[in-house]
N, C-alpha and C positions, 0 to 999 in steps of 0.2 A: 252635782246634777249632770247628767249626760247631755251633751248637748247632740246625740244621733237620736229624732225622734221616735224613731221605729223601736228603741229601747223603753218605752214605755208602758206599762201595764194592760193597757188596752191593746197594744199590737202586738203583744207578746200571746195575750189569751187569742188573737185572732190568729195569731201562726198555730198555736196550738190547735185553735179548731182544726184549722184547713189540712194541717198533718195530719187530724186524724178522720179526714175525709179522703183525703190521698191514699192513706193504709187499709182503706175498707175498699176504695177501688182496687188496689193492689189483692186486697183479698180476693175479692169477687175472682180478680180475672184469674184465678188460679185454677179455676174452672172451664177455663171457654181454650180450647183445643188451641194452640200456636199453630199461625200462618205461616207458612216457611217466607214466601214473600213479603208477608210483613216484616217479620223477622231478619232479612236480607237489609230489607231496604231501612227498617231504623239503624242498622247496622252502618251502611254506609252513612245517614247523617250523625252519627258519633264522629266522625272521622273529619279532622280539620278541613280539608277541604271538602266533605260528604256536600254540602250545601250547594257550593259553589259548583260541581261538579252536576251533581242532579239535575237544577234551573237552566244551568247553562246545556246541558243533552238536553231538557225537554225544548227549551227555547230555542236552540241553535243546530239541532241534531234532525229534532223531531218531526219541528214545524216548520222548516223552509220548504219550498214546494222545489226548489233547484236542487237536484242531488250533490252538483259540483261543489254548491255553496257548503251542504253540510257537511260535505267530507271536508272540505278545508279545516270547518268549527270541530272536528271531531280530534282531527290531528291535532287542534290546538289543546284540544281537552283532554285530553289521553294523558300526559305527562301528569295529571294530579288524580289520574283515578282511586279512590279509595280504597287504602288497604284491607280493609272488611272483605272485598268480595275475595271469593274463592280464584285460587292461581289460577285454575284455566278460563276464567272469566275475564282478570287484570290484563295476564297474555294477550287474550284476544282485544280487548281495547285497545291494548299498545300495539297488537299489529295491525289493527283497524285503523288508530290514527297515523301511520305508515304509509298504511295500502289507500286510506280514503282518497286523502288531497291528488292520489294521481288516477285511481279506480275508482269510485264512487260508490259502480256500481259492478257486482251486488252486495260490496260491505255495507252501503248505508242500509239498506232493504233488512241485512240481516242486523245491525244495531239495532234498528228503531223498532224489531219482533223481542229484541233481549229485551230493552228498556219497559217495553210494555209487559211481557211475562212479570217482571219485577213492581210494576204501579200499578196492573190491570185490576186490581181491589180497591183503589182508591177513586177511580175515575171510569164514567161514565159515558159508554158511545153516544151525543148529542141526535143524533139523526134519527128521524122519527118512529124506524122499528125496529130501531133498540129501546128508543131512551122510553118507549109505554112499558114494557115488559118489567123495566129495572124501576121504574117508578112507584110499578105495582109492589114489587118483591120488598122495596124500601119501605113502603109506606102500611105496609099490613099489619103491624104491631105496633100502629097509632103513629109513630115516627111522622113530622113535618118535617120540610125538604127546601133548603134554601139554596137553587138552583144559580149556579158560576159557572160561566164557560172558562175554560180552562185556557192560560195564556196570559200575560202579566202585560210584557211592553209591545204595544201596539206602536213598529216600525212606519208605518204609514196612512195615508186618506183610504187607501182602499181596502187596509185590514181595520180599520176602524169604522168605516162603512160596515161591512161583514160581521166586526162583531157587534153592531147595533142591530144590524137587522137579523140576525141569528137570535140575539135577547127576547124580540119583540114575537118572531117563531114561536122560542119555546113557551112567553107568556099567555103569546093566543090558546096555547093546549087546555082544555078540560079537565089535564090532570095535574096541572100547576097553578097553584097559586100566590109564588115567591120567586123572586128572582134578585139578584145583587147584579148590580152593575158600578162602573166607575168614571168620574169624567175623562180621564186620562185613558181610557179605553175606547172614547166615540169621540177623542181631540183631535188623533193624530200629532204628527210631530209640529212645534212649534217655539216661538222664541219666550225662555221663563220673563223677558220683560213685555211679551205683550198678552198681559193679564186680561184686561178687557174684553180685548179680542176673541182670546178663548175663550172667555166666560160668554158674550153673546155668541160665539159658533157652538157650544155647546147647548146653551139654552134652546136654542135653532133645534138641535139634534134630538134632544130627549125629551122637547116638549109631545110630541106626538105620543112617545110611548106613554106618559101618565095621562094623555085623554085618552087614550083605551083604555087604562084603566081604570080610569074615572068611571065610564061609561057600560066595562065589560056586564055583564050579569051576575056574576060571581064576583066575590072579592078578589083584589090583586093586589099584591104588597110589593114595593117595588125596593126595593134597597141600595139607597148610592154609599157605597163603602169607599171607603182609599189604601191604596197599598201602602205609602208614604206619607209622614207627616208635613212634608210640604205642599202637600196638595192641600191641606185642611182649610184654607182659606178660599181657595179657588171652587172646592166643591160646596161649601156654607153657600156662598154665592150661586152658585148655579140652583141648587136645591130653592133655596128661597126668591131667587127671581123665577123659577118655573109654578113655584106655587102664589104666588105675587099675582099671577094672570086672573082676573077675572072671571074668565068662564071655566077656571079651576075652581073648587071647593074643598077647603082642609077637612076631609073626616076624621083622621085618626094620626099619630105620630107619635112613632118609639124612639126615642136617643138609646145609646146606650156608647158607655162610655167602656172604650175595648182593654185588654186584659193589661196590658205593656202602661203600667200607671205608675210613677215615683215619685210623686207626688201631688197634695192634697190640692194645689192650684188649681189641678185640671177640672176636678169639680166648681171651681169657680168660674172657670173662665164657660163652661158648658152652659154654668144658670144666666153668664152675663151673654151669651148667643143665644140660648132658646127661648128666654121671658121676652124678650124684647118683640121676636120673631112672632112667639104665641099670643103677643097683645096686638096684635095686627090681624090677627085671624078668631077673637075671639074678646068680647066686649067686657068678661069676667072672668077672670080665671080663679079657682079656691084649690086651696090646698090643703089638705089633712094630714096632719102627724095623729100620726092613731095611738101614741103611746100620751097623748095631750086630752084627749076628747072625754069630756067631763059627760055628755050626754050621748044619747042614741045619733045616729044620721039622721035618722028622722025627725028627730028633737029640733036639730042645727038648720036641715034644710029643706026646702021641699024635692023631691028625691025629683019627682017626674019632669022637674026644669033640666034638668041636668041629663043630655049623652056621656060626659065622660068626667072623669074626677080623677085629678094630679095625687097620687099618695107618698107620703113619705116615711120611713121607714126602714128600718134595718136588716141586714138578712136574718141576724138569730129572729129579731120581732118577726117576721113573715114566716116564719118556719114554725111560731110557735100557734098550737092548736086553739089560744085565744084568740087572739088577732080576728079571727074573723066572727067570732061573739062581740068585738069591740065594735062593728060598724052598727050592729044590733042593741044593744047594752049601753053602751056607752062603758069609759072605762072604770073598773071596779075599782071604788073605795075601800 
């Protein structure tokens, strides 16, 4: 017997699905016109340092508001540029990271128009007559839009300020209803042993932005994500003591457990966080395996008690065109 689970029967036919959903994407795009920028730019994250190089130009290049700053970071980045791009591109980094640390300007002016020709497909002008135009053009062929400001490590109080109340901007808009945010992006800097602390200065921070949307008119979906797994305690916490508040009310809540998964723990450890969390905000909670259900819903329950119903389920079962005969029917003998 193997003792590497993933050698087993069941995750062998699950790689096989998933291969051959990969090869039908690959098909498809064999059709949609190649972006040269697109093109360009997975180009450079192929390249050993591709990654490190990118982050560090958008974070270090881009976004410093001092010019002197970013020619110093420019110089330091120049030496790993990736070999992908075209010679007179690499040239010019490396004479840029040269020329910056002592001219700035106009090398950095002219970096930070390269960098953006290269991403200007991925990323969206935030500021209010741009981002209605680009809203519209995304959202036309049904597309929903889970709206990030762009910018990872928040260096201080007062870019963390900034990007809180930047968030809260774009979620007042009429034509957003989604936005992701992070704790680690409204903490600022802080010491990793004083957890507490952060957690009520955060609490502090984001409780306003969910009574707006408690309150808006429209639905608002607020999303706390995390870049790093160390965070994942710190934000459990913050989330559940802002929804803990009283003159909060739990309507709706999506987990979803992200792509990066090596094992079956992490589903454990997800039901031993949210059952606990959802018995606090809800007097019953029922769950249906739809592949179990011997009767109709209707049969089981009386449907009009109930806003919302836990389902569980697998993706072939949800993909398959019974499944939703099953909540009707009940399941076929």
């Amino acid at each position: 017997m193997s003792s590497n689970p993933f050698a087993s029967v069941e995750y062998q036919k699950m790689a096989t699905e998933a291969g051959k959903i990969v090869r039908g994407w690959l098909e498809a795009s064999r059709d949609v016109p190649e972006d040269k920028a697109a093109a360009q730019l997975a180009g450079v994250l192929k390249d050993p340092h591709g990654l490190e190089f990118t982050v560090g130009f958008v974070d270090e290049v881009i976004r410093p508001e001092d010019d002197a700053a970013a020619g110093k970071n420019l110089g330091r980045l120049a030496p790993i540029v990736p070999k992908f791009l075209p010679p007179h591109l690499r040239a010019a980094v490396r004479a840029g990271g040269v020329v910056a640390p002592k001219m700035p300007w106009p090398t950095i002016p002219v970096a930070r128009k390269a960098m953006r020709d290269m991403v200007g497909h991925l990323i969206v002008d935030a500021r209010d007559e741009k981002l209605g135009p680009a809203i519209k053009h995304l959202t036309a062929g049904g597309n929903k839009l889970n709206i990030n400001l762009l910018g990872e490590a928040v260096l201080g109080n007062e870019e963390a300020e900034r990007r809180l109340r930047e968030t809260e901007r774009i979620l007042r808009r009429d034509d957003v209803d989604y936005v992701s945010i992070k704790v680690s992006a409204v903490s600022g800097p802080h010491s990793p042993w004083s957890f507490d602390a952060v957690v009520d200065r955060a609490v502090e921070r984001l409780t306003p932005l969910y009574e707006y949307a408690a309150q808006a008119g429209t639905q608002k979906f607020i999303n706390m994500d995390m870049e790093e797994y160390k965070d994942l305690d710190m934000t459990i916490e913050v989330f559940t003591r802002i929804l803990a508040q009283p003159h909060l009310k739990l309507l709706g809540l999506h987990c979803h457990v992200g792509s990066q998964v090596f094992g079956e723990d992490v589903y454990q450890r997800t039901l031993d966080i949210m059952v606990p969390f959802l018995a606090q905000h809800y007097s019953e909670i029922c769950i249906l395996d739809v592949m179990e259900m011997e009767h109709s819903l209707s049969e089981l329950a009386e449907v009009s008690d109930y806003t919302q119903v836990l389902i569980l389920c697998d993706a072939d079962t949800f993909a398959e065109q019974e499944t939703a005969a099953v909540f009707t029917e009940g399941k076929k003998k």
